[in-house]
C-alpha positions, 0 to 999 in steps of 0.5 A: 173472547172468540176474537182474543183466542183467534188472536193469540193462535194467530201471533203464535206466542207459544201458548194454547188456547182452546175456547170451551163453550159449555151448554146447559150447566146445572148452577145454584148461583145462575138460577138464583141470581137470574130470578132474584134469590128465589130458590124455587123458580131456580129450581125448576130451571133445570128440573126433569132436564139432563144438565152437566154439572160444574164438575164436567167442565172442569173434567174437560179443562183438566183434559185439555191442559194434561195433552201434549204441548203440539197438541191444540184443541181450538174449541170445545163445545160441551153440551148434555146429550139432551140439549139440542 
């Protein structure tokens, strides 16, 4: 993706790009399908943890396309305050 992005700034077809990188994000459907449906061990993944949430990415998202057409965020890297 890093390489497609870079790409399309390169040859300057009068679009933005901006590469988000999120962090640790509290999902239901990532836990669940990395232990196999088991609710319980998905759980803990990110229990006692300060994890952002689906909401925080599209939060950025939708503050990234509402700039200004000359303005450009090339990378974003989201992360909770917790996670190093």
């Amino acid at each position: 993706m890093r390489v497609i992005s870079r790409v399309l700034r390169i040859e300057n077809h009068n679009v933005r790009v901006t590469e988000l990188d999120p962090g640790r994000v509290a999902t239901e459907e990532f836990s669940l399908n990395r232990f196999s449906g088991d609710a319980e061990r998905a759980a803990a993944v990110y229990a006692g943890e300060l994890n952002l949430v689906a909401e925080d990415i599209a939060e950025a998202v939708r503050w990234v396309a509402s700039l200004p057409a000359h303005v450009n965020i090339d990378t974003m890297t989201i992360k909770p305050r917790t996670q190093s």
